[in-house]
N, C-alpha and C positions, 0 to 999 in steps of 0.2 A: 453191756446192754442189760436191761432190766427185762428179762423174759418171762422168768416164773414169777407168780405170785409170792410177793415178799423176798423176792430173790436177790435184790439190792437195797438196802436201808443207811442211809448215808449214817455215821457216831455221830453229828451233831444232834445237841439236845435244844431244843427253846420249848420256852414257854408260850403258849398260845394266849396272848394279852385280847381283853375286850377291843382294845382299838382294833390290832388286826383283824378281829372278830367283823367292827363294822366297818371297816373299809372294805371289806371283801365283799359280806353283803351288802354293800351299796351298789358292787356293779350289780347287784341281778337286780336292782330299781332304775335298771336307765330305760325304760321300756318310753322313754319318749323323743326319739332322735326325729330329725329332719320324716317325714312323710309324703310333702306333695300333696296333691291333689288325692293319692291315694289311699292319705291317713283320713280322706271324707268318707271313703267306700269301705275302710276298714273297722267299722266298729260293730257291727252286727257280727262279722265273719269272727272276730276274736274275742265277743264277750264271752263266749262260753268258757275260755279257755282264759282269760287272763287274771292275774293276782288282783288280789285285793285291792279297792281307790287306792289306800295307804302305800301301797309298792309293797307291804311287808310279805315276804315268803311265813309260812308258817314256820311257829318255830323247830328247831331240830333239840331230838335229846341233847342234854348237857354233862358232857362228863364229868367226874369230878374232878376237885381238885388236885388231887394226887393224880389222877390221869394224865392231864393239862400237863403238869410238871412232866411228867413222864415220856409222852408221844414223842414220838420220834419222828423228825423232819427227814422224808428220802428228796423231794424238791420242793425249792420257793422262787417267788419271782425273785429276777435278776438271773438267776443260772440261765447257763447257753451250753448245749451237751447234747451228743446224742441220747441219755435218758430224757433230756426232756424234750427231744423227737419223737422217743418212741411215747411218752405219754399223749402227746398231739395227739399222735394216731391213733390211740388209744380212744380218745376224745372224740376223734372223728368217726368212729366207730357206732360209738352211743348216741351220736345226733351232739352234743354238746358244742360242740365247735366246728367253725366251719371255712378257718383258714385253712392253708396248707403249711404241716409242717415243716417246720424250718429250725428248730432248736431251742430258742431262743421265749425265755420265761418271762411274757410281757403281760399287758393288760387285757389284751382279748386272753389267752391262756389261762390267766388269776381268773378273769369273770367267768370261765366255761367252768374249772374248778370248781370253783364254788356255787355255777348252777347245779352243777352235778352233784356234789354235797346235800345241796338240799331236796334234790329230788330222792336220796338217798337216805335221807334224815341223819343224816351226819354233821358236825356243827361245819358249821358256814367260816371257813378261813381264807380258802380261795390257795391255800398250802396244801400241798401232798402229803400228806403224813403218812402213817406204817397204816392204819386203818383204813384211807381211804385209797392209798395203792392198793391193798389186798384186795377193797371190794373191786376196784376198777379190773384189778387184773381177773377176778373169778369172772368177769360179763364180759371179758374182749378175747381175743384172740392173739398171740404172737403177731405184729405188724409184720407184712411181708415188705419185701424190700422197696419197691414201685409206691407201696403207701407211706413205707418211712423217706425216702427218696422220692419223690415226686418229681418230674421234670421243673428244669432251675426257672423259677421267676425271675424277672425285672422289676417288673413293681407289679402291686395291687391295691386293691383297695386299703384307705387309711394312710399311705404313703404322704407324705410332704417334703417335698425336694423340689431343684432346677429339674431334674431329670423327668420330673413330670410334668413340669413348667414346656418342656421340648416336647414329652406328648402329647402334652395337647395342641401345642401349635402345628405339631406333624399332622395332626389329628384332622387338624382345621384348614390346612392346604387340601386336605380331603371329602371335604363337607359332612365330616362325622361330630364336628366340636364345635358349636355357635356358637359361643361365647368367649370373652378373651381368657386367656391363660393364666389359672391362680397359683397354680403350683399343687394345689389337692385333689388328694385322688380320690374323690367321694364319690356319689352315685350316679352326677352326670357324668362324671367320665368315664364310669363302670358302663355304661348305658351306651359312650359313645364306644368304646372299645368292641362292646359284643356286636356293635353295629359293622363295625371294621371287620372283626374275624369273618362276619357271615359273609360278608362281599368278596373277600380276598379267598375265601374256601377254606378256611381253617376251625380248628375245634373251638363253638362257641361258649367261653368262658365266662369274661369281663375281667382275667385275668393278665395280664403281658407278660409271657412267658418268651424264651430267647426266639421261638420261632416266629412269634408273632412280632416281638420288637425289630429281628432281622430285616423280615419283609415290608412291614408299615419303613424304616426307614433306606428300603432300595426303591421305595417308589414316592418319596417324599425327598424335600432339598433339607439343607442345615438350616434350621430358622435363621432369619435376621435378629438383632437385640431389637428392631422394635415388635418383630412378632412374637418374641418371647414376653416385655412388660411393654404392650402398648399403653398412652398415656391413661392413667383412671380419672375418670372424669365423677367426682364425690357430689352431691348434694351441698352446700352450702348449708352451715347449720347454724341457727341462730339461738346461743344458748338461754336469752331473754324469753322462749315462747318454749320453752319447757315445761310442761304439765306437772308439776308439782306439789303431792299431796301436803297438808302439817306435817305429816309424820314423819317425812323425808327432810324436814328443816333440820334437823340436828345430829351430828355425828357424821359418818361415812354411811352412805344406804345407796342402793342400787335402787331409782325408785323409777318406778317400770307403770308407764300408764295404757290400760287397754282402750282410755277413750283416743287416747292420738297415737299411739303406736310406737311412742318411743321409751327409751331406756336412757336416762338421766345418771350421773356418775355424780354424785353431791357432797359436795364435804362442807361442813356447816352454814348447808344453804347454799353456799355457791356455786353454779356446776359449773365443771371439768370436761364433761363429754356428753354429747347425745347422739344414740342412736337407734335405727330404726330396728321393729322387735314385729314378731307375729308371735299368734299364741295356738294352744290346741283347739285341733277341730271338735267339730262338733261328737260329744261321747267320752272327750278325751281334753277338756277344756281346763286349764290352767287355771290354778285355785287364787282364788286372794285374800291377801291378807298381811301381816305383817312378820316373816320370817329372819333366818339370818344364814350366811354361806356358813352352813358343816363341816365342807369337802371339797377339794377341788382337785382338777383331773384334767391332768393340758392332752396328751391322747387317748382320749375315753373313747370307747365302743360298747354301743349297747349291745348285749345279749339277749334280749328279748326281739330285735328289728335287725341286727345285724348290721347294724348303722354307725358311723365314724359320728362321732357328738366331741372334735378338738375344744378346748378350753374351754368344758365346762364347770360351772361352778354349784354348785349340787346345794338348794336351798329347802326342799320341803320333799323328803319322800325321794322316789323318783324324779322327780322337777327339777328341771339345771337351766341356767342360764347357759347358752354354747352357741358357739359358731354354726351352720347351717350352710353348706353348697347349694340344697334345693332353693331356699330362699334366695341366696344371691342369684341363683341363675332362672327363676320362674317368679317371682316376685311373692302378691299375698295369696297366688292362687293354693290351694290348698289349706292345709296346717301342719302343725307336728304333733306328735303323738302327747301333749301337755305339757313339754317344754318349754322354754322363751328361746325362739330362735335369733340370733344375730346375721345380717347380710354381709355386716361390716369387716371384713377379716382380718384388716391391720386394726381395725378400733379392738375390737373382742380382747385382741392379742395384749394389745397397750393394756387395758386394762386388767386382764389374766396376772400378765408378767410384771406391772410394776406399778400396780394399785391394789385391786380387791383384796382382800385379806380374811383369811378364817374368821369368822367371827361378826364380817360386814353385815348391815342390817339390809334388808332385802323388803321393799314394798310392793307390791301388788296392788294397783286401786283403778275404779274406773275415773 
């Protein structure tokens, strides 16, 4: 266990590469996830307090070169371990994060890292190194056992499974879940959950821990296969009435129009996909202009909203094209925090997994 400060530092050596550098600080730019109606009432309450238009944190000293070569990695993402349990807790500690540990060195963990990092002025890797263990360990305390151990989840927020595909249809034999069952565990079903614990008299989360999964299904049936994917009934899309800027006639471009709402998939003109897109509210209004994909990031969570942002593709700053639960399930009521959201969740997907490509040009136009 990693108790004392510097008390475990793994022998491996790496180098801290600029990539790693901005891929880590790109999660503390996701500050624009799905919002609701509530990313219209949120912009007063968070100007005071939020980064720059740019997303950019300020920068953190830089070590030298000989540093870089030197630092020594105690954890990076991909590790699954009790140290990197006890770091969570650690994390949980400082405000930084706000899952429950579980081990497991993922992309909510990298991003709280490296918010921590830079609140720290520490270079931004989203990697634990010998330096930012020690500072971590001087501000927290030995995790007790209840905080490294938490009682066992089922699922929570950010999941994507059948297994939540069956919560929400348990969900919805209860009148906690109107809408059909996507398989994502994003904010309505955070919402429909804590709606569940309060009625059943159990601790309100929006978490499904064993007690709560127990009970929600001794008082529910085994869904049917059509209550699990009852049929989807799509829009018909007619790709002849695509909104099409010049700029998008040539190459592969994501050309995204705010006067009709949709999101155009074009490879030399011709398009391949359209679908439908909202943009940021007001405060928080998605930029235009002619960008191109950076980065992409199939389970991304923002650490600024604490928001699940699945296949997003990170074009200007903070700004990603990504999947959206709010939107599929409330339609254009609200906005997102200057993101482009998607309803579409097998389209987004389609196009995540086996089109967009690093490098795609990205249009924004009215």
């Amino acid at each position: 266990m990693l108790i004392e400060a510097g008390g475990l530092v793994r022998s491996n050596r790496i180098r801290l590469s600029a990539v790693a550098a901005l891929s880590a600080a790109a999660l503390l730019l996701t500050g624009c996830s799905q919002g609701g109606d509530q990313a219209e009432n949120a912009a007063n309450e968070v100007a005071a307090s939020r980064t720059p238009s740019s997303g950019q944190t300020e920068p953190s000293e830089k070590p030298s070169a000989k540093e870089k070569e030197t630092e020594e990695v105690v954890l990076k993402p991909g590790d699954n371990s009790d140290e990197v349990r006890e770091l969570q807790a650690r994390l949980v500690q400082v405000e930084h994060l706000k899952a429950v540990p579980n081990g497991n060195y993922g992309p909510a963990t990298e991003g709280a890292v490296a918010e921590y990092q830079a609140g720290q002025k520490l270079e931004v890797t989203g990697i634990v190194t010998a330096s930012t263990w020690k500072k971590l360990t001087s501000q927290t305390k030995a995790p007790t056992q209840d905080e490294l151990f938490p009682k066992k989840q089922v699922l929570g927020h950010g999941d994507n499974s059948d297994k939540v595909r069956e919560l929400q249809a348990r969900l919805k034999q209860l009148g906690h879940f109107k809408d059909k069952p996507t398989g994502f565990y994003g904010d309505v079903t955070l919402t429909a959950v804590k709606a569940y614990q309060q009625a059943a008299g159990l601790e309100v989360t929006g978490t499904v821990y064993e007690d709560t999964w127990e009970k929600l299904k001794s008082q529910t049936k085994t869904p049917t296969q059509d209550e699990l994917k009852p049929p989807v009934e799509l829009p018909t899309v007619d790709a002849s009435k695509a909104d099409l800027d010049d700029r998008c006639l040539t190459g592969r471009v994501l050309c995204i129009s705010k006067t009709s709402k949709k999101l155009a998939w074009v490879i030399d003109g011709k398009v391949h996909k359209l679908l439908d897109v909202r943009f940021g509210a007001e405060g928080y209004e998605t930029r235009e202009g002619v960008f191109s994909v950076y980065w992409k990031s199939r389970d991304h969570v923002s650490t600024l909203y604490d928001s699940a942002m699945p296949f997003a593709m990170f074009f200007d700053g903070g700004q990603a094209v990504h999947y959206s639960e709010n939107f599929a399930q409330n339609g254009y009521t609200g906005g997102s925090y200057g993101c482009v959201n998607v309803r579409d969740y097998e389209g987004i997907k389609w196009l995540f997994d086996n089109q967009v490509k690093t490098g795609d040009k990205v249009v924004i136009h009215w």
